[in-house]
N, C-alpha and C positions, 0 to 999 in steps of 0.2 A: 526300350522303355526306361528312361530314366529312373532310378530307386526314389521314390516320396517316403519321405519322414513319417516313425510311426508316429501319429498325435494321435491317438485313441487306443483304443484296445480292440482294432482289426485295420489293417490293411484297405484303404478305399478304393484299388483295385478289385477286391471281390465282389461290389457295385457295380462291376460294369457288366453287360449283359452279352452272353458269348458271342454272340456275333461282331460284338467289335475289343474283343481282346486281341491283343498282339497288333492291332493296326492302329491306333494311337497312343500316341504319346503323354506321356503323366510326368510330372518334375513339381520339386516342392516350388511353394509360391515364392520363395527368395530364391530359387536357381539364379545362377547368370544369365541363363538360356535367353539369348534374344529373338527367337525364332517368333514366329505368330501362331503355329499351328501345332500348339502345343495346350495341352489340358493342368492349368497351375492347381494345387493344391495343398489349402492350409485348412488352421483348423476354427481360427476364430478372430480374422482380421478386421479393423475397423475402414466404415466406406473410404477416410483419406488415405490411406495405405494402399488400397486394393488399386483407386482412380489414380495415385500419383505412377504407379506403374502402366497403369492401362494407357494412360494418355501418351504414350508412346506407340501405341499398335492403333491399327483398323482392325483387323482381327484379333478378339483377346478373349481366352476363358477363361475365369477364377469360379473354382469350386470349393466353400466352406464345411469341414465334415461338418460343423456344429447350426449350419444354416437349416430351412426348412428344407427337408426331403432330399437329401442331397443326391441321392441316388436316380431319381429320375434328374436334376441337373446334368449330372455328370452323364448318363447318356444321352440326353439332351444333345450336350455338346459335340458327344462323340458322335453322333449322328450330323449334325450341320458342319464338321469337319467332312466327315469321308462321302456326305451326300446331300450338300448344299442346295442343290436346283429341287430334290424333292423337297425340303424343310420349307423353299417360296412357295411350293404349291399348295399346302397346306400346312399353317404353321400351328394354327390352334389347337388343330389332332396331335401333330408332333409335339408339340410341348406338354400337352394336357395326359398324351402318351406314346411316352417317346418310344416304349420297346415295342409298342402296338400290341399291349395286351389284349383280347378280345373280352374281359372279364369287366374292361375299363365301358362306361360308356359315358360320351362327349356329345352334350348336349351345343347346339348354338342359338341362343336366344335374340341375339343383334347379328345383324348381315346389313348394313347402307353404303352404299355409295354417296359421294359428295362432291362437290364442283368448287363449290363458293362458300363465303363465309354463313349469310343466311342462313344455310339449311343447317347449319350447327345446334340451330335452338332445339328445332323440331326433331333430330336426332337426340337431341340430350335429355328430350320429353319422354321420346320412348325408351329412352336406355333407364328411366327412370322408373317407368312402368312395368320395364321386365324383368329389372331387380326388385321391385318389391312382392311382385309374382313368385321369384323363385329363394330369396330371401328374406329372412327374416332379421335384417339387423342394419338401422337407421347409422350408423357408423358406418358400415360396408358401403351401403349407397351412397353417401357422402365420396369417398374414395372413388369407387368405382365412375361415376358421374365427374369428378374432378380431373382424374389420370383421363378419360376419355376429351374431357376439354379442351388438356393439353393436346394430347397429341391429333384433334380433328385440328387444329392454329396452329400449329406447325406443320401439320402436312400442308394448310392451304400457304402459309405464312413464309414459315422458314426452312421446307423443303428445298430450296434455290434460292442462290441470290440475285437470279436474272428474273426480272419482273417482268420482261417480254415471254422470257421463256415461257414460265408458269402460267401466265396469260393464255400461249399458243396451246399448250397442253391442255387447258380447262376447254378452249373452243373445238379442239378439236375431237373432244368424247373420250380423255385420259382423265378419270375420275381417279378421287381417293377413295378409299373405304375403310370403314372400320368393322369388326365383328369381336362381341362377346360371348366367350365360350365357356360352359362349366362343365364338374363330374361332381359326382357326392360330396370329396373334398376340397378343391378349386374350383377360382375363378381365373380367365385369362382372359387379358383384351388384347387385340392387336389392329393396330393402323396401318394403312399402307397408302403411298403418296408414290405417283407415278413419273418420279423423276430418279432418285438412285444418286443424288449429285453430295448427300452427306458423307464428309469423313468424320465418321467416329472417334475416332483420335480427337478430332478438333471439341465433339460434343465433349467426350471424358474429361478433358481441357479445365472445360468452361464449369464443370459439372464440380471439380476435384477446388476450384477457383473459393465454389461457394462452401465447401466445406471447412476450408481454413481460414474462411475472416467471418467478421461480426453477420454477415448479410443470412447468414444459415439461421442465426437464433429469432433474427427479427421479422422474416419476412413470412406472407398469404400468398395461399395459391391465387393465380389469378392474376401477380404483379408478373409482367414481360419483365424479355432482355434478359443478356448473361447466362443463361442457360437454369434460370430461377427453377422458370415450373419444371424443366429435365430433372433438377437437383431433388425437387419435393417429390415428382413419379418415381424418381431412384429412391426415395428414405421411405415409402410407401410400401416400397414393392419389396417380393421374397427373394425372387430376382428378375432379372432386370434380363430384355434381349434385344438385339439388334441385330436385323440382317441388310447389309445393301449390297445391292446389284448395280453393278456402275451404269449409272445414264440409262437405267430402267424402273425400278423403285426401289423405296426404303419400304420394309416393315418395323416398328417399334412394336413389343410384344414386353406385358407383365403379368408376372402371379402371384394372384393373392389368397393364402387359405382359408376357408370358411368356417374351418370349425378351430378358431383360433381369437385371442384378441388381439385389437389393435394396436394396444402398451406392446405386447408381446411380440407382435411382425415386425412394428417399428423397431421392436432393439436388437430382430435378430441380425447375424452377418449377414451380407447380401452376397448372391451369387451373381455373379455379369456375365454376361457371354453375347460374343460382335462374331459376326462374320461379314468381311466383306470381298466380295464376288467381283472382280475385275472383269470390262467390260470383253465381251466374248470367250472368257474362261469358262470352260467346260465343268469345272467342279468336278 
């Protein structure tokens, strides 16, 4: 384990939950270290900083001590390191609780499937009805209904760039889906598009693109192209995740706290974390 730098007044090793000490790896966020399968750690980077390194890797995890809850991130990650195939199987539990507290409980209020662009409306109808059911805050719903927009258009959209493909996959009963998941204190959404053909690298790219020119101060959800709306679900979110599975699907997955404001989510550091799963690797 590489030594991280003390930036607090403990050790963000003692975060991690025993089952996965000593088998990943920790190094501070400006290590040299070029590996992928490494857990970075600082203590209060801004999103260009974090993206200008990440868009180098498919797989990349940045853990902020000073971001929300940093402690379920960082096992978060240490989990979709050392057991990848379970984290596809269910990401919402994983993330919402990653050491599988049994104290925790993970409700899911959205579970659809989607094919086509259509059914997006009537999805974003009930995602609207089941946040106001479980929530009480007209800003959250906002959010929550927006990052869902995004990512139901990119699953149908810009999951691939072969419009035959995409095509074959919708005809032949390979649906996307999306599901929103809560506990007392989060919310999680996660999409999933059954193709697997993103590299992440390329999104962080385009993501990292909008954060250093004018296009960041000026633009609405809802404008395409360039990785706009990726850029707004990343400055939205606590943090940000990505799983793909080569030439079988992506999951996009984010968390958002509920008993927080939205001034306050928006500014804090964001935590990232990619993995990506090469096609027939075991994990």
């Amino acid at each position: 384990m590489t030594a991280v730098k003390k930036t607090n007044s403990f050790q963000i090793e003692s975060l991690l939950d025993t089952r996965y000490l000593g088998k990943v790896e920790l190094c501070d966020f400006f290590d040299a270290n070029k590996k992928d399968n490494v857990i970075r750690i600082s203590l209060n980077e801004p999103s260009d900083v974090v993206l200008k390194k990440a868009k180098d890797f498919n797989s990349f995890f940045s853990i902020q001590q000073d971001s929300y809850a940093p402690e379920k991130a960082l096992n978060l990650a240490a989990q979709m390191l050392l057991a990848p195939k379970q984290f596809f199987t269910d990401p919402i539990n994983y993330i919402l609780n990653p050491t599988q507290n049994q104290n925790i409980k993970v409700t899911t209020i959205i579970n659809r499937n989607f094919s086509k662009l259509e059914e997006k409306y009537l999805i974003l109808s009930e995602i609207e009805k089941a946040v106001q059911n479980t929530i009480n805050s007209g800003s959250m719903m906002y959010d929550v209904e927006s990052i869902s927009d995004e990512f139901i258009t990119n699953a149908i959209f810009h999951a691939t760039h072969e419009v035959k493909t995409r095509k074959d996959h919708m005809i032949n009963g390979a649906f996307g889906n999306i599901k929103i998941g809560i506990t007392e204190d989060e919310l999680v959404i996660s999409c999933l598009d059954p193709h697997g053909t993103l590299q992440p690298k390329n999104l962080f790219s385009r993501i990292y693109t909008c954060t250093t020119t004018d296009i960041a101060s000026s633009i609405n959800m809802g404008n395409g192209g360039a990785g706009i709306g990726s850029f707004l679900v990343h400055s939205m979110s606590a943090y940000y995740i990505i799983a793909v599975e080569e030439n079988i699907q992506t999951i996009f997955s984010t968390v958002l706290p509920l008993k927080m404001s939205n001034r306050k989510r928006l500014k804090l550091p964001k935590n990232l974390l990619s993995i990506f799963l090469k096609e027939n690797e075991d994990g």
